[in-house]
C-alpha positions in Angstrom: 8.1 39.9 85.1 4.7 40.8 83.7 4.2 42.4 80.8 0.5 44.5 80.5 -1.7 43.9 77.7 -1.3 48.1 76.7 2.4 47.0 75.9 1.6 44.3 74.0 -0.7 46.6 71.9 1.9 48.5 70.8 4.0 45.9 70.1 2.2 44.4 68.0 1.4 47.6 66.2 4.5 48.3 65.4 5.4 45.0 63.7 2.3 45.1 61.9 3.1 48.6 60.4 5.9 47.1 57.8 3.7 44.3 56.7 1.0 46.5 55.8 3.8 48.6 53.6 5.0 45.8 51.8 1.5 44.6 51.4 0.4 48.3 50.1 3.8 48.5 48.2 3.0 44.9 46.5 -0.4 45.9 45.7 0.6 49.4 44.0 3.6 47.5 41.6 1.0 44.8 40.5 -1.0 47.6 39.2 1.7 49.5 37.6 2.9 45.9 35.9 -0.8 45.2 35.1 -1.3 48.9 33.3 2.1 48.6 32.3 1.7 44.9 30.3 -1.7 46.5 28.8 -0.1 49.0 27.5 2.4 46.9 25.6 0.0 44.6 24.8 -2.7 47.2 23.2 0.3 49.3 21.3 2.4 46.4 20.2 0.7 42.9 20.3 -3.3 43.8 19.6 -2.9 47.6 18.6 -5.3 47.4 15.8 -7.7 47.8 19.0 -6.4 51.4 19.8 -6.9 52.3 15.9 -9.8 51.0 15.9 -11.1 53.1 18.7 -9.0 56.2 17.7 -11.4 56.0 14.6 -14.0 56.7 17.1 -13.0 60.2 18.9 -14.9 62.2 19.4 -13.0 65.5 18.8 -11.3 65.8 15.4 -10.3 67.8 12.1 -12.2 68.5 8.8 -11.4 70.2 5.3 -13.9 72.2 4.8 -14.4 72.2 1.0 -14.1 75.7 -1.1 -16.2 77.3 -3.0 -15.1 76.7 -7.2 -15.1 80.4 -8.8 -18.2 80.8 -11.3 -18.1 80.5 -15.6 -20.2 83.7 -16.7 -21.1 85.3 -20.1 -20.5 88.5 -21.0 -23.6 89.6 -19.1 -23.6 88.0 -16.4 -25.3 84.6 -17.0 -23.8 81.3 -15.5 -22.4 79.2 -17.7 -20.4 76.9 -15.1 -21.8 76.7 -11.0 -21.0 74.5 -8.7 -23.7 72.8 -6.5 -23.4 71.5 -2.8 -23.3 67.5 -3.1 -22.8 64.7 -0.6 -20.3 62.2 -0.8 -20.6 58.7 1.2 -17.8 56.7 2.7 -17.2 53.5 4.8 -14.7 52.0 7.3 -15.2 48.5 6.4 -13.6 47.7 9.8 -16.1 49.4 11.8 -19.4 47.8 10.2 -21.1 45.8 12.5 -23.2 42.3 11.7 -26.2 43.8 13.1 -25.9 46.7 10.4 -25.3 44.5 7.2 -29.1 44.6 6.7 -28.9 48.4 6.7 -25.9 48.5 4.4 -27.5 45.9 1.9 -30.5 48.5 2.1 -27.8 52.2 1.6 -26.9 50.0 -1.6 -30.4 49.8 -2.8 -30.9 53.4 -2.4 -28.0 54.5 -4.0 -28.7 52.6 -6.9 -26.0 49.9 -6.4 -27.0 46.7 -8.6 -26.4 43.8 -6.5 -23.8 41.8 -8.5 -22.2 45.4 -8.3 -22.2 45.7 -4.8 -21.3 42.2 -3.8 -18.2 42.7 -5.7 -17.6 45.8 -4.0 -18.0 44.4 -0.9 -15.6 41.8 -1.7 -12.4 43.7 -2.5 -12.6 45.9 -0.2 -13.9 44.3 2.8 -10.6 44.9 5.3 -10.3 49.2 4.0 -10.7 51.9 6.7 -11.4 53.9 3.8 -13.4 53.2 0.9 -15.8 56.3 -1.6 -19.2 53.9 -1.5 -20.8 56.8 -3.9 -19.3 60.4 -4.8 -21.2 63.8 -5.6 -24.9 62.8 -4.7 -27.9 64.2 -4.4 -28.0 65.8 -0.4 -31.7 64.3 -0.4 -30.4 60.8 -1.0 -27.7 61.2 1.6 -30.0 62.3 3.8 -32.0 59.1 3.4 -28.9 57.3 3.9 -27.9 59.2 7.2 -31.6 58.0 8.3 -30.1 53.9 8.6 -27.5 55.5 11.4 -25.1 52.9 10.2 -21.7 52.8 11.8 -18.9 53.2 9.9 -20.7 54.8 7.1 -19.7 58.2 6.9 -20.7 61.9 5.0 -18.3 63.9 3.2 -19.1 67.3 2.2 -18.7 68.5 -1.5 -19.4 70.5 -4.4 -20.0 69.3 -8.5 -19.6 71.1 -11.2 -22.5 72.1 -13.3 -23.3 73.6 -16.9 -26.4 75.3 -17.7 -25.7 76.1 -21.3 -24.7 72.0 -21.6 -23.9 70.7 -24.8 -23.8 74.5 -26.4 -20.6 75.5 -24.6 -18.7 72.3 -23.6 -16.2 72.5 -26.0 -15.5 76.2 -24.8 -15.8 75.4 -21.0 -14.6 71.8 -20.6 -14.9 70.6 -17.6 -14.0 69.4 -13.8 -13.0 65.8 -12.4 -15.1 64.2 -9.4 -12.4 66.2 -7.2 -13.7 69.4 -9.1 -10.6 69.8 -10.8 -10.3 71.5 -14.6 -9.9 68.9 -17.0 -10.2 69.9 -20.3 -11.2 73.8 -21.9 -11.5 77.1 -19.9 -11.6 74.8 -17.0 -8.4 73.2 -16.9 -7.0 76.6 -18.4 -7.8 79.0 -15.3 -7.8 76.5 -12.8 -5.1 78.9 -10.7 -7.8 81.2 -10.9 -11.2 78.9 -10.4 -10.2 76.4 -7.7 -10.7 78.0 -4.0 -8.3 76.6 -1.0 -9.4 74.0 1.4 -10.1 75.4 4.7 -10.0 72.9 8.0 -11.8 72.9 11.5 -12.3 71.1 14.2 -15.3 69.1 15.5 -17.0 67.0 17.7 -18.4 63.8 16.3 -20.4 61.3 18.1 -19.9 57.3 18.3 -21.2 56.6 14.6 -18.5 59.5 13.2 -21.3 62.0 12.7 -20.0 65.7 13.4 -22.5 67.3 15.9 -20.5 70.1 16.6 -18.5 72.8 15.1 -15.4 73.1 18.0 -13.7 76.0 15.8 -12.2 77.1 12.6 -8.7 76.6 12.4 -8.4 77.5 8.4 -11.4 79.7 6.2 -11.8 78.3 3.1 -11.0 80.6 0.4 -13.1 80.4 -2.5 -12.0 80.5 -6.0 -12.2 83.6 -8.4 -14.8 83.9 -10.7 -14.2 84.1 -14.5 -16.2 86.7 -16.8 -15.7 85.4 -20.3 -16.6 87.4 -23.9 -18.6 85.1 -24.7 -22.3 85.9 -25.3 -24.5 82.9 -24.4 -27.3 83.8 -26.6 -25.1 84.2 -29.8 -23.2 80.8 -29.0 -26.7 79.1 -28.5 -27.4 80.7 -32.1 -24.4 79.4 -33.5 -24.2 76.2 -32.1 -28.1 75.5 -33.5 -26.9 77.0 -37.3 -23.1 74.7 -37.2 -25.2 72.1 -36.4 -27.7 72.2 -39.3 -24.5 72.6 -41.8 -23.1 69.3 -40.3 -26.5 67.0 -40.5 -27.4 68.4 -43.6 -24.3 67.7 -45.2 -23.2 64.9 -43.3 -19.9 66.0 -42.4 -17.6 64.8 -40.1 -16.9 67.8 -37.6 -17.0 71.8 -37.9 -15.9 75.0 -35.9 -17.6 78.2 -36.3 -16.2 81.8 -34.6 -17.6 85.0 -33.9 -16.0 88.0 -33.1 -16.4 91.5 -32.6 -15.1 93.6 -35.5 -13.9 96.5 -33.0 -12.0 94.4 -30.3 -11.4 91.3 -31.0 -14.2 90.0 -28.5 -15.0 86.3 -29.3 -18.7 86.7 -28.7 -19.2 82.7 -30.0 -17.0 79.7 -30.2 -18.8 76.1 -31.2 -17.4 72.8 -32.6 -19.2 69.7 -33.8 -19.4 67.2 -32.6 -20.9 68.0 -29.5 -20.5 66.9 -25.9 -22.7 67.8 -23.0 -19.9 68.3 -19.8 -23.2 67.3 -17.4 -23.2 63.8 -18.6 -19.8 62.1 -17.8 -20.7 59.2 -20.2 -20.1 61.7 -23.3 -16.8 62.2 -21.4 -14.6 60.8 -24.7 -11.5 62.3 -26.3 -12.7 62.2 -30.2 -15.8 64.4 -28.8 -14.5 66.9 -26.8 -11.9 68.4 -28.7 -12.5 71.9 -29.4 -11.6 72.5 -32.7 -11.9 75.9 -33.1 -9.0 76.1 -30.8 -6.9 73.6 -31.1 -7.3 72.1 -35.2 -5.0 74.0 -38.1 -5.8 73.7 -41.5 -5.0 75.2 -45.0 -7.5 78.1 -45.3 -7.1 78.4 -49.0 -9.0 81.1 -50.9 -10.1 83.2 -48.0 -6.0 84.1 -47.6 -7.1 86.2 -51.2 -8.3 89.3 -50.0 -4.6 90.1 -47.6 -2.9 89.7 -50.8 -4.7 92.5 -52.8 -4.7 94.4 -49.9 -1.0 93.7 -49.4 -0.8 94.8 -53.5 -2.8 97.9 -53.5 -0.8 99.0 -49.8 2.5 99.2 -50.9 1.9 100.3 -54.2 2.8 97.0 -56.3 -0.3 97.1 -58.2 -2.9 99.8 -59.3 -5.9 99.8 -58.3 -7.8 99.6 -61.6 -5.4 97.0 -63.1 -7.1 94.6 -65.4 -4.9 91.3 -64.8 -5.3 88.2 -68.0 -5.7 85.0 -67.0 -6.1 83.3 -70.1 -5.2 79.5 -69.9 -2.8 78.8 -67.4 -0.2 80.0 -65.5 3.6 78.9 -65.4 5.8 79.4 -62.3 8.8 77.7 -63.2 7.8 74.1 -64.1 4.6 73.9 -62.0 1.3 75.5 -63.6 -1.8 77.6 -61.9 -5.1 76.7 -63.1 -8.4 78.4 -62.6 -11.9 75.9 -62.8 -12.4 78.9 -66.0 -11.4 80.6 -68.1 -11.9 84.2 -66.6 -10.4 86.1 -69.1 -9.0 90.1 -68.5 -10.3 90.5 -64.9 -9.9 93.9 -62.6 -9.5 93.3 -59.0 -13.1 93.2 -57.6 -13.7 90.2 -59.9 -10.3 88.5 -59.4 -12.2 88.0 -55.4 -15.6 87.8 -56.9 -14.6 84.7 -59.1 -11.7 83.7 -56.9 -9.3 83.5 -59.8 -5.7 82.0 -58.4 -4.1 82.8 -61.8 -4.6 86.8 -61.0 -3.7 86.4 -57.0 -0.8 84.6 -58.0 0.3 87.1 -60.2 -0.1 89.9 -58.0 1.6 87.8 -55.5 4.9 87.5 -57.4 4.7 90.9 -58.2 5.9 91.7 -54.5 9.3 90.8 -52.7 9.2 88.0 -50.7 10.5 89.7 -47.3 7.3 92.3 -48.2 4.7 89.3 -48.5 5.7 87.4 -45.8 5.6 90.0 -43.3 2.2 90.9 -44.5 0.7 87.4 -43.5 3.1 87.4 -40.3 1.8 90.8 -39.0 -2.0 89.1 -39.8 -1.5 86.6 -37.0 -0.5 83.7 -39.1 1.9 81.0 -37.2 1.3 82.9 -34.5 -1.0 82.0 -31.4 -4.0 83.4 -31.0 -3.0 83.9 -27.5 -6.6 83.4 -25.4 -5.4 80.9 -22.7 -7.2 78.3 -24.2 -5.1 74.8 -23.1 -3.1 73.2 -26.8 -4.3 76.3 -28.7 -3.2 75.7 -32.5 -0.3 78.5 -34.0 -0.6 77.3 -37.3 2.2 77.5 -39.1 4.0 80.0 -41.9 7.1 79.1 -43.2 10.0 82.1 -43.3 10.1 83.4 -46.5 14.1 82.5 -46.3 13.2 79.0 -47.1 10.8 79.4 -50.0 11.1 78.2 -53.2 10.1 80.1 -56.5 6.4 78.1 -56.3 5.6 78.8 -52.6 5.2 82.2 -53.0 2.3 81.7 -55.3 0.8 78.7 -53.4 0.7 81.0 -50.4 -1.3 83.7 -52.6 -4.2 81.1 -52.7 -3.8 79.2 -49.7 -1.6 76.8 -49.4 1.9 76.0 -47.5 0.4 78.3 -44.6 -2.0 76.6 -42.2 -3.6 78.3 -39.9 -7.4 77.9 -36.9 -10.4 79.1 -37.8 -9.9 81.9 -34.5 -7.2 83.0 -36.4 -8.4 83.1 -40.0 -11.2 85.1 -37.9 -8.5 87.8 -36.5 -6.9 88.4 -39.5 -10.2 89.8 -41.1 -10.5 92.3 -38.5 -8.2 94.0 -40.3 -9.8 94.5 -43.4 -13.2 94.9 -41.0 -11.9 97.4 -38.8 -10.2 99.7 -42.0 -6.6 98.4 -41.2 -6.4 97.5 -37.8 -6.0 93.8 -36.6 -6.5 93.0 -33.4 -5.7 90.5 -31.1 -8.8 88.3 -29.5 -9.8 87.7 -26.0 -12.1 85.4 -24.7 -11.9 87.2 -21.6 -13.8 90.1 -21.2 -11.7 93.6 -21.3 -12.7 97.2 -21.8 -9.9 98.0 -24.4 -7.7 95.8 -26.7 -4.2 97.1 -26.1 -2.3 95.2 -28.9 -4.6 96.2 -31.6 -2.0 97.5 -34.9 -2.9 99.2 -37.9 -1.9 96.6 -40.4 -3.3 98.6 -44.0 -3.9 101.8 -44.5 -7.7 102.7 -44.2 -8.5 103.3 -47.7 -7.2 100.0 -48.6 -9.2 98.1 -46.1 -12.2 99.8 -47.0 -11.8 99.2 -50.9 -10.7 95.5 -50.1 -14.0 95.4 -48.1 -16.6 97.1 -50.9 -14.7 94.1 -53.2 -15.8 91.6 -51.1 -19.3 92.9 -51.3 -19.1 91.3 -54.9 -18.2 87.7 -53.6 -21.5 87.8 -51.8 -23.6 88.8 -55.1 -25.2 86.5 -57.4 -22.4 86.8 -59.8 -19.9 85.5 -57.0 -19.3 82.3 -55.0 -21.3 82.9 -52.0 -24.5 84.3 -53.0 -26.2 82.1 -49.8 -24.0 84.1 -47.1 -26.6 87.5 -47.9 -28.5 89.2 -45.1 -31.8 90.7 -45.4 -31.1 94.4 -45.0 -27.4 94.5 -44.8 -24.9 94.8 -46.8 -22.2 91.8 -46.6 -18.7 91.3 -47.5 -16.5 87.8 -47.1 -15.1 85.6 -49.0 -15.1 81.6 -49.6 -12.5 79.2 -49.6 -12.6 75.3 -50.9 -9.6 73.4 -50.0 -8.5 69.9 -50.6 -7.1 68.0 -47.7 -4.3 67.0 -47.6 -3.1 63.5 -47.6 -1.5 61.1 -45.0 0.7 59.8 -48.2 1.7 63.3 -49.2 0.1 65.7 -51.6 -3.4 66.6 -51.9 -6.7 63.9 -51.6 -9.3 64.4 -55.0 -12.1 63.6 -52.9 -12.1 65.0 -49.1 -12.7 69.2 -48.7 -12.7 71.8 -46.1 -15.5 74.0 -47.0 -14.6 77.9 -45.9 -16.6 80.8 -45.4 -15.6 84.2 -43.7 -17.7 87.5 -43.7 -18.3 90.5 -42.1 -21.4 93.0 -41.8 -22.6 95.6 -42.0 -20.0 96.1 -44.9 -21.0 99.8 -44.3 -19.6 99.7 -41.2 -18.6 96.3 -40.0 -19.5 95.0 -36.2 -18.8 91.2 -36.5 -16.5 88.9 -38.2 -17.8 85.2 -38.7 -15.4 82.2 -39.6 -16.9 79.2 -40.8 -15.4 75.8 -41.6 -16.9 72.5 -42.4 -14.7 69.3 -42.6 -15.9 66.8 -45.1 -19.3 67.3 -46.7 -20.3 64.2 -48.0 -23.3 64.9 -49.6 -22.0 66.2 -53.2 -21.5 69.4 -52.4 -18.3 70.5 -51.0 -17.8 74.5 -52.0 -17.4 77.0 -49.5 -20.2 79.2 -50.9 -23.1 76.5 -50.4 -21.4 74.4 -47.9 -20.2 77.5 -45.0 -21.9 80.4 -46.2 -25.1 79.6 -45.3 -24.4 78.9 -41.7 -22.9 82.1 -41.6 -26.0 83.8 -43.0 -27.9 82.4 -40.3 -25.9 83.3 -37.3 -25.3 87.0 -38.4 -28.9 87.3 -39.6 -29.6 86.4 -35.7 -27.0 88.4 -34.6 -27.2 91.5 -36.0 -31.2 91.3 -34.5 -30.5 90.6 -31.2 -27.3 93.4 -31.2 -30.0 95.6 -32.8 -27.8 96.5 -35.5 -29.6 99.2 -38.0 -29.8 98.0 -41.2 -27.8 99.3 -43.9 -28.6 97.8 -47.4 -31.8 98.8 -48.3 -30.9 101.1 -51.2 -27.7 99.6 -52.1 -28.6 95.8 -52.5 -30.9 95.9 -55.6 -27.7 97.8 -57.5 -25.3 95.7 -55.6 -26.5 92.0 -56.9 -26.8 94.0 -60.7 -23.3 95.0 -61.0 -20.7 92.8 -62.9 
C-alpha cells in the first residue's frame, strides 16, 4: 500500500511537536536554574557585590538638617548663629585606582598634611563610611565636588558661630561638631535651641551626587530662638574693665555681674579667664568655667550692710546707737578683732570702716531664728535659679546647728558662702528700698517673685550709709562716679584652706555697689581671686573695676546724673 507524501507530512509533524516542547521546556528550566544559581550566588556567596551596588541607587533618603534657634541680646543682636557648612565623606570601597590621584589632591585642598592623610588612609581603607573633613567652608567643598571623585560624598550642615567671641563664652558656651549644646546657655536650652531633622527623598546619580529633589517626606523644624537679658554692649564693657583688674594685679581668675536694680535683669555676666567658643583649640575645662555661675565663696564684709538692715528692721537696735569697739571682742572663748582701734562708732561708720566688733555685736543682739531668716529670705543657699547648667546655691547652715560663735562669724562673713549672682541679688534689696528680687537671664516684662524683704525706710537709710564706704574716709574711695552718687560696700576675705582653717596669704578681693544712690538702676558685683601684686583689699583691688563699668554704664543707659551738689559735702562728712 502506498502511502502519499501529504501523509507523511503530517506525520512527521506530529512527532516533531513533543520534541520541540521538551526542547522549549529544557531551554526555559536552564534559565530559571541559571537566574536562580545567580541569585544565590550574588545574595549568599559574593553579596558584597549587591551592597556594593545598592550604594549606588539612584533614588534614596536624606535628613535634611534643622535650622539651630538663634542667641540674641536684649535688643536684638546675635550673639550665637549658625552658618551653612559642608561636610565631606568617603566609601572607601567605592574609590577607584584611577581616582587616587584626585583623592591625594581633595587632601591637599583640605589642608590634610600628608603623614596625616596616609595614616588616615590606612585605618580606614575597607569603611563604607568614613567623615574625611566636617563643617567646611561651602567654597572649599565646592572645589572638592569639582574632582567628581567617586565615593566621595557631600553632607549638608550647619556650625555654630559667636560674634561677641571671647566676651560672652563663658555666658553662651557652646555646640559640638553635631551642633549640640555643650557647655553654658547652650547646653542649658538645648530643648529649646536644637530644631528636628527633617528627611526627603532624592535622586542621585552614579558618583552619589543628589540631582534631584523626589519629595519631602519630613519638614525640618527649626529650633526656637532664645532672647537673653543680656546687653552686649555692657558685657563688652565689663569684660574689657574685669580684664584690666586681672592683668594688673595678676590674679588668677575673676567674675563680675551686673544687674538691673528694678528686676533682677542680668544685663552683664563675665569671668576670667577667657575662652573664645569660635576657636575649638581654647576648648579646655580650667577655661571655660563660668564662674560667676557656678564658683561659691565666703563673701565676707559685703554680708555687713543685711545685718544693720536686719537690726534697724525689727527694732533690735536704734538707729542712732553709738556701738564701742575698744580692743577686742569676746564670744565665748574665741575673740573679734578689728585691723583698729575704732573707738565709739554710730552705724554709718561701723560700714564706713567695716568694723566686725560692732556687726558682731549687733548680730548677737538678735535671735538666731530672726537672723537666719533674714540671710535665707536674701537668697543665700539658695539657687539663683536662671537655668544656667551646675549653677552654685551656696550654702547657709540652719540656724538649729549653730554654735554660740557662728552667729557672729556670719555677721561678717563667714560660715555662709555664697556666687557673686547671688551676692548681686541680695543687694537689690537694699537698691530697690526693700524689695529683693529674683534674677533672669532671660528676658521678661515683669519679675513675678520679687518680695519686700525691709521695710523702705530701712533700705534707703542702709543705702545713704553706704554712700560713706565710697568717701575718702571709707574703704572704697576708687569705686566713685563722676556725677553720681554711689553706695556699696567692700569685702576682703581670706581663703580658705585645703588643710582646714583660713590661708594668711591668698584673698578674695570684694566689691558691690549700686548707683545712682538717689535712686538706684544697677547693682554691680565684683570679685577678684588672688591678687598677687601686694595689694589684696576689696576697695583697691574690685572697686575700681566696678567704677569703670558703671561709669560706662550709666552713659550708655543715659542715666541723669545725680551728685553734683551732694558730692563735695558727701566726701567732707565724718
Amino acid at each position: 500500500m502506498r502511502i502519499s507524501t501529504g501523509a507523511r507530512s503530517a506525520t512527521s509533524s506530529a512527532m516533531d511537536f513533543p520534541i520541540r516542547r521538551k526542547l522549549l521546556l529544557g531551554v526555559i528550566l536552564t534559565a530559571m536554574m541559571t537566574l536562580t544559581g545567580r541569585a544565590v550566588y550574588l545574595q549568599v556567596l559574593d553579596k558584597e557585590f549587591l551592597q556594593d551596588k545598592g550604594d549606588l541607587q539612584h533614588v534614596g533618603i536624606v535628613d535634611v538638617p534643622a535650622y539651630r534657634g538663634q542667641i540674641k541680646d536684649r535688643n536684638g543682636e546675635p550673639l550665637a548663629i549658625s552658618t551653612p557648612v559642608q561636610s565631606i565623606w568617603m566609601n572607601m570601597r567605592q574609590i577607584k585606582d584611577g581616582d587616587r590621584g584626585k583623592v591625594e589632591q581633595m587632601a591637599k585642598i583640605l589642608g590634610i598634611a600628608d603623614k596625616d592623610w596616609r595614616a588616615f588612609l590606612k585605618k580606614e581603607a575597607n569603611k563604607r563610611f568614613v567623615y574625611v573633613k566636617r563643617q567646611i567652608n561651602p567654597d572649599l567643598a565646592e572645589k572638592v565636588k569639582a574632582l567628581e571623585i567617586t565615593g566621595v560624598y557631600f553632607e549638608k550642615a550647619f556650625k555654630r558661630y559667636y560674634p561677641a567671641g571671647a566676651t560672652s563664652g563663658h555666658l553662651l558656651g557652646f555646640t559640638n561638631i553635631d551642633d549640640a549644646g555643650q557647655e553654658g546657655m547652650e547646653h542649658g536650652y538645648e530643648h529649646i535651641l536644637r530644631g528636628k531633622p527633617g528627611k526627603k527623598r532624592v535622586i542621585k546619580d552614579g558618583k552619589g551626587h543628589i540631582i534631584k529633589d523626589v519629595e519631602n517626606i519630613q519638614e525640618a523644624i527649626p529650633g526656637q530662638d532664645l532672647v537673653l537679658t543680656i546687653d552686649e554692649r555692657i558685657q563688652y564693657l565689663a569684660y574689657r574693665e574685669l580684664q584690666t583688674a586681672v592683668l594688673k594685679h595678676k590674679a588668677h581668675s575673676a567674675s563680675l555681674v551686673v544687674l538691673d536694680a528694678n528686676n533682677g535683669d542680668v544685663l552683664a555676666s563675665v569671668s576670667q579667664p577667657a575662652f573664645n567658643p569660635n576657636n575649638r583649640r581654647e576648648l579646655r575645662s580650667d577655661r571655660y568655667r563660668n564662674r560667676a555661675m557656678v564658683d561659691s565663696f565666703e563673701p565676707g564684709s559685703t554680708v555687713k550692710p543685711f545685718v544693720v538692715a536686719a537690726a534697724l528692721d525689727g527694732g533690735y537696735v536704734d538707729p542712732n546707737a553709738m556701738i564701742e569697739t575698744h580692743g577686742v571682742y569676746h564670744v565665748g572663748r574665741n575673740v573679734v578683732k578689728d585691723i583698729h582701734n575704732y573707738g565709739t562708732m554710730d552705724l554709718t561708720l561701723v560700714l564706713q570702716k567695716s568694723s566686725n566688733i560692732a556687726v558682731t555685736k549687733i548680730a548677737m543682739s538678735m535671735p538666731p531664728e530672726y537672723f537666719w531668716s533674714v540671710y535665707s529670705n536674701l537668697g543665700f543657699g539658695n539657687s539663683a535659679g536662671v537655668g544656667f547648667p551646675g549653677e552654685a546655691s551656696g550654702s547657709l547652715l540652719d540656724y538649729q546647728g549653730w554654735h554660740e560663735f557662728d552667729q557672729a562669724i556670719l555677721s561678717f562673713g563667714y560660715g555662709v558662702s555664697t556666687s557673686i549672682l547671688q551676692l548681686a541679688r541680695a543687694y537689690t534689696a537694699i537698691a530697690d528700698d526693700g524689695i529683693v528680687h529674683s534674677v533672669s537671664l532671660l528676658k521678661r516684662d515683669e519679675d513675678p517673685d520679687a518680695r519686700r524683704i525691709f521695710k523702705p525706710e530701712t533700705a534707703r537709710k542702709v543705702r545713704d550709709m553706704l554712700e560713706h564706704v565710697i568717701s575718702k574716709e571709707g574703704t572704697a574711695y576708687q569705686a566713685r562716679v563722676e556725677g553720681y552718687r554711689v553706695a556699696g560696700k567692700t569685702g576682703t576675705v581670706k581663703k580658705a584652706s585645703a588643710e582646714g582653717g583660713y590661708t594668711h596669704d591668698k584673698y578674695l578681693s570684694v566689691f558691690v555697689g549700686m548707683a545712682p544712690a538717689s535712686n538706684p538702676r544697677f547693682v554691680i558685683a565684683v570679685v577678684v581671686d588672688e591678687p598677687t601684686t601686694g595689694q589684696y583689699y576689696g576697695g583697691l583691688v574690685a572697686a575700681p573695676a566696678f567704677s569703670g563699668v558703671m561709669s560706662g554704664l550709666l552713659r550708655i543707659y543715659g542715666v541723669e546724673p545725680d551728685g553734683m551738689d551732694t558730692m563735695p559735702l558727701l566726701l567732707t562728712r565724718q
